[in-house]
N, C-alpha and C positions, 0 to 999 in steps of 0.2 A: 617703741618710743612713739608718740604722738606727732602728727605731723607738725612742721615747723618748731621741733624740741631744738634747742642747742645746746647737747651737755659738754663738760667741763672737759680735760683732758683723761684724768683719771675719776674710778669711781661709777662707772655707767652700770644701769643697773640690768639684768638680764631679759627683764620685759622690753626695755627701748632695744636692747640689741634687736630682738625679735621683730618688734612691729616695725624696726629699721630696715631689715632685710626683705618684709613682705610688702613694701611699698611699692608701687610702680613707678616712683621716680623719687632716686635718693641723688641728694646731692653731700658729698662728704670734701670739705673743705676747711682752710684756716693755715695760717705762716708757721703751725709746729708739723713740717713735713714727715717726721717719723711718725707722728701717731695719726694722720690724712691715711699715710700707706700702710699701714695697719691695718687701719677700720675698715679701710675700702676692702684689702684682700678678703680681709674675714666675710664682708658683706658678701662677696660675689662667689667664694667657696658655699659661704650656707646657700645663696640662692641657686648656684648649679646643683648641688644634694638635693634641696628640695625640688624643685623642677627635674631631672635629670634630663636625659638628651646628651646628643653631641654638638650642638647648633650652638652654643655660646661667643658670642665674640668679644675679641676684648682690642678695641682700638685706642693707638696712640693717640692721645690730645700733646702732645708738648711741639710748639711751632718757634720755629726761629724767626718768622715774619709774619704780615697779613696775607700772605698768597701761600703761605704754608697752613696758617690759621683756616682759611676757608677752603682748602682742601680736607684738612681734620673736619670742618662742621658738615660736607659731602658726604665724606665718608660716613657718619655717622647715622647721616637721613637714611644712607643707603643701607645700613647696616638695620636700621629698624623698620624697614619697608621690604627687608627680605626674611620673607617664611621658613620655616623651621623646617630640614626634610626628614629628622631624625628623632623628631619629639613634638610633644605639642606646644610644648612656651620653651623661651630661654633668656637669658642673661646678657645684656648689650651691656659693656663696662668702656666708660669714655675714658681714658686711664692718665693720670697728669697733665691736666688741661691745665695753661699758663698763659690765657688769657683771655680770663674773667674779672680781673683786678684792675691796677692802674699802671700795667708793664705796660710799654712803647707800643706793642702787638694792638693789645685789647686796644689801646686811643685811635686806632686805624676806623675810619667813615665806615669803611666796605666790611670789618669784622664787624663792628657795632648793630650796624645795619643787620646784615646776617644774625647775628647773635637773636638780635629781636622776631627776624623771621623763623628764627628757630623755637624762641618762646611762642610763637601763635600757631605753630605745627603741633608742638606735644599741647598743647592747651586743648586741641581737638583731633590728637589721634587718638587709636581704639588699645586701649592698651591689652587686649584677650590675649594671653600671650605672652607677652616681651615683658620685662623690666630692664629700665635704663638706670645706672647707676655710674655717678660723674665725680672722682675725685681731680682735686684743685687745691692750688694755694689760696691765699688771703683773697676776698670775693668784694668786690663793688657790688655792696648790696643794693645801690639804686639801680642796677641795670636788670630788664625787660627779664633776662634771662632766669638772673638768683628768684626774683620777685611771683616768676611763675612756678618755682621748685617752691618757694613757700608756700604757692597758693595751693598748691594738687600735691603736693608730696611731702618728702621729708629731707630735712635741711640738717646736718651735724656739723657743729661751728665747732674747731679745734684751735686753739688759741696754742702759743708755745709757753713756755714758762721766763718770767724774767727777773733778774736780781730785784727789781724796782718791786714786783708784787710781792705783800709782804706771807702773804699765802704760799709761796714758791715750795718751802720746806717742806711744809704739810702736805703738799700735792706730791712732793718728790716722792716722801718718805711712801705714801701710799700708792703708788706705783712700784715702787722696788717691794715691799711687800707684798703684791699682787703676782709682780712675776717671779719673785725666791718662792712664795706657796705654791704656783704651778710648776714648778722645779723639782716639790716634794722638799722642801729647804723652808726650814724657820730661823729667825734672827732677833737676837736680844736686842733691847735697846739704844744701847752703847753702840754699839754695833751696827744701827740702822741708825746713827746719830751721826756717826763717823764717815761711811758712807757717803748719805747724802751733803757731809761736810766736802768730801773729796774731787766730788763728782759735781755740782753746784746745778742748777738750772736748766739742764739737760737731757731731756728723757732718752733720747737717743745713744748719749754714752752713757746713761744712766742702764737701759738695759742691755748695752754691751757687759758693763761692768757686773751686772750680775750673774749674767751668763757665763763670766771668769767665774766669778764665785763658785756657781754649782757646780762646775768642772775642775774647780782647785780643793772642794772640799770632799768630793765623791760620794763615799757610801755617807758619810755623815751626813744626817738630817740636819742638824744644826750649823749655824753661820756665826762663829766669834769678831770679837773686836781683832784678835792678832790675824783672823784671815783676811777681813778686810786691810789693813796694815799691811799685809802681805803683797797683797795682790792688785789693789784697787790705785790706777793712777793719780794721781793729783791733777785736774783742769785746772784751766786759768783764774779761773775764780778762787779755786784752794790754794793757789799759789799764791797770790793775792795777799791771801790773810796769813800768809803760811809764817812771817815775821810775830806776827800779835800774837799768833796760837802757839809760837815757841814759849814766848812770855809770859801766857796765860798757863803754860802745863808745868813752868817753871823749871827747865829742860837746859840747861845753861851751854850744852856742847849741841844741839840741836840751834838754839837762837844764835849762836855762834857762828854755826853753817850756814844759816836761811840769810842770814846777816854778811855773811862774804858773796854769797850765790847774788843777793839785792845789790851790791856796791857793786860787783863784779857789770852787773846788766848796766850799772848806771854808764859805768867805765866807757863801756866798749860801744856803749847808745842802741842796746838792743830795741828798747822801752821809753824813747824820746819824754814823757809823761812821769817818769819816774827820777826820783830826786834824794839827796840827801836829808833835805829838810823835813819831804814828804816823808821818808822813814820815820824820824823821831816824833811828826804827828800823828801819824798810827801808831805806835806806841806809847802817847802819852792820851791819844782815846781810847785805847786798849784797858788802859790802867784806869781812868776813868769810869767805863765801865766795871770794872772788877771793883772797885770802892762804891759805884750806886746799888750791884746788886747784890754786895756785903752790908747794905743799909738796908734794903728790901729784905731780907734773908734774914737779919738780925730784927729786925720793928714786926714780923709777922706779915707782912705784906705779900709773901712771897714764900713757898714751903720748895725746898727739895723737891725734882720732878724726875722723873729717869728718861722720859718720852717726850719730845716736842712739842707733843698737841696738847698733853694735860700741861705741860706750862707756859702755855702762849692761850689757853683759856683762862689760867689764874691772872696772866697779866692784861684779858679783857676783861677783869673785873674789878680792877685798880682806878677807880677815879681821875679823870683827868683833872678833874680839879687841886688834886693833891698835890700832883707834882710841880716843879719848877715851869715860868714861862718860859725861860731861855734853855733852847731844846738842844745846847751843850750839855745841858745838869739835869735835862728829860730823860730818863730812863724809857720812858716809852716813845720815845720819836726815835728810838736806835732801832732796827731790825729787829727783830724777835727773836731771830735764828743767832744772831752774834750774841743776843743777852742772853742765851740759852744756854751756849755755849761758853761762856764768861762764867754763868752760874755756877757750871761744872766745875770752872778752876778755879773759882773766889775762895774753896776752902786750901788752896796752897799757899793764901798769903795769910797773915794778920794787918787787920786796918791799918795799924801804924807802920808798916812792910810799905804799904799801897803808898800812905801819905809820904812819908821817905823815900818812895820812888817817881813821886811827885814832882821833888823839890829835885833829884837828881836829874830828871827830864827835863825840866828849866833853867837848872844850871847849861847842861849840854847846848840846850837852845839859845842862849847867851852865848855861848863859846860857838858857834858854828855861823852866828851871823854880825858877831861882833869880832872875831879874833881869826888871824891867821894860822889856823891849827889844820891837821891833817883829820878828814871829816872822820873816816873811817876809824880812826883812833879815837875822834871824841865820843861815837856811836857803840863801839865796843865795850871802852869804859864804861861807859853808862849802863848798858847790857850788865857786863858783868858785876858791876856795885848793885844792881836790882836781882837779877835773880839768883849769883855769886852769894849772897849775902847769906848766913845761917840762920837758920830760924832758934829764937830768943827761948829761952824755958818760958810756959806759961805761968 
């Protein structure tokens, strides 16, 4: 990798890993802590292989104060100012430094200070020898310190993944493919659809989960939808949607459950933020969605996709001019990853299925803020007059 590169979380390409690890000052950083401790390990295993020796040190950065903070940047000088007696170069690894950022530690005169005396030390030591390598959380990049690893080294900015980016799936998906292929483990579509459905914005449970996988599925090369089903938790994120996705699969003893599980939380105030009403406006954007992308689907706008990325490139290629301005009736101001998945279930209903459960969702909504009715029984209902209902001969 080029000095001062900052790649993505997933996707890095085999030459950066390289020119990464042969740098004489890598600084590996960013608020997705699973993949900071990753890339560091990896970085300081290839560079003790390639250097060999026993001389490697690998010192604690993580400080509960400023008088702990500048005993770690001590140690550290000291750790690169002492020769190798067992090789001729080695591997200094400053290891979960936490305060480089905007923690309470780092706002300390006396860290800051230091911090900078330590940017004008490596700026004119002799690196023959040593390589220093400094994983860290999220980095104030104005300070002396980041600014000198950009200047003379190599900087990997790891960002975490968040609901809010709409990239989130796409990066997921390509990361659980990464590590089910190192596994010896491939996975259909659906499969990796569902997945990253379950598991949402989390690299971290994300590669727990697949490492259930390769060990739930054994000699089998391949990874089904019923193993992920199997085996693969729901996070809070999948729980979340986990009312609209009953809806959406048209599953009427499943929305029935996800539906007692919801009122239950409300009950008991697990979830202070969660509401009755809220219920029945996720499912009447659920449905919503499932009528624009049976209008998409149906006008040619939009084809069948089986994979993620081929169709969230189809729906970068839809005009925004085309669509509604009021970005209730936008199909493309929704996530990508909910219409994706909407897409899949738009063929369980027929339009007039969707409009009829339209009107059934507005009715309900009448009744829950205008009448003294028992919520749970108007939500059920409604429930089951929408997905209850049989479908019509064509």
């Amino acid at each position: 990798m080029a000095a001062r590169s900052q790649p993505s979380a997933a996707g890095r390409s085999p030459k950066s890993a390289e020119a990464g690890a042969r740098a004489p000052m890598t600084l590996v950083c960013g608020d997705d802590d699973f993949s900071v401790k990753q890339r560091a390990r990896s970085l300081y295993e290839q560079g003790c292989a390639e250097l060999g020796g026993m001389d490697h040190e690998v010192v604690d950065a993580s400080a509960a104060n400023s008088g702990e903070a500048l005993q770690r940047i001590a140690r550290l000088i000291e750790a690169l100012n002492t020769l190798p007696f067992f090789g001729v170069a080695k591997v200094v690894w400053f290891q979960n430094c936490n305060f480089l950022g905007e923690e309470r530690t780092a706002g300390s005169a006396a860290v800051t200070t230091a911090l900078g005396e330590l940017a004008e030390t490596l700026k004119g030591f002799r690196w023959d020898g040593v390589r220093l390598l400094v994983s860290a959380g999220k980095p104030d990049k104005r300070r002396a310190f980041f600014k000198a690893f950009e200047k003379l080294g190599t900087v990997e900015v790891f960002e975490a993944l968040s609901q809010d980016d709409k990239d989130w799936a796409g990066k997921a998906e390509s990361e659980a493919l990464r590590t089910l292929r190192a596994a010896g483990k491939e996975i259909d579509d659906e499969a990796l659809a569902e997945l990253v459905n379950r598991v949402g914005p989390n690299l971290r449970m994300l590669a727990s989960e697949c490492e259930k996988l390769a060990l739930y599925t054994g000699d089998r090369a391949s990874v089904t939808l019923g193993d992920v089903q199997a085996c693969v938790s729901r996070q809070k994120l999948a729980r979340a949607f986990a009312l609209a996705e009953a809806l959406g699969d048209r599953n009427l003893a499943k929305l029935l459950k996800t539906l007692d599980e919801e009122l239950w939380e409300i009950r008991v105030g697990t979830d202070k933020r969660k509401s009755e009403i809220g219920l029945l406006y996720g499912l009447i954007s659920k449905v919503r969605s499932l009528l624009m992308l049976k209008e998409l689907l149906s006008n040619g706008s939009l084809k069948p996709a089986r994979d993620y990325n081929t169709f969230k490139s189809q729906l970068d290629r839809i005009p925004a001019s085309s669509m509604p301005a009021d970005r209730r009736f936008n199909p493309l101001a929704s996530h990508p990853f909910v219409l994706f998945q909407a897409m899949k279930q738009a063929a369980n209903y027929r339009t007039d299925e969707l409009v009829e459960a339209m009107g059934v969702l507005l009715e309900a909504n009448r009744r829950l803020v205008s009448a003294d009715l028992d919520e749970a029984l108007v939500l059920q209902q409604a429930a089951f007059r929408i997905v209850g209902l049989r479908r019509k001969p064509a």
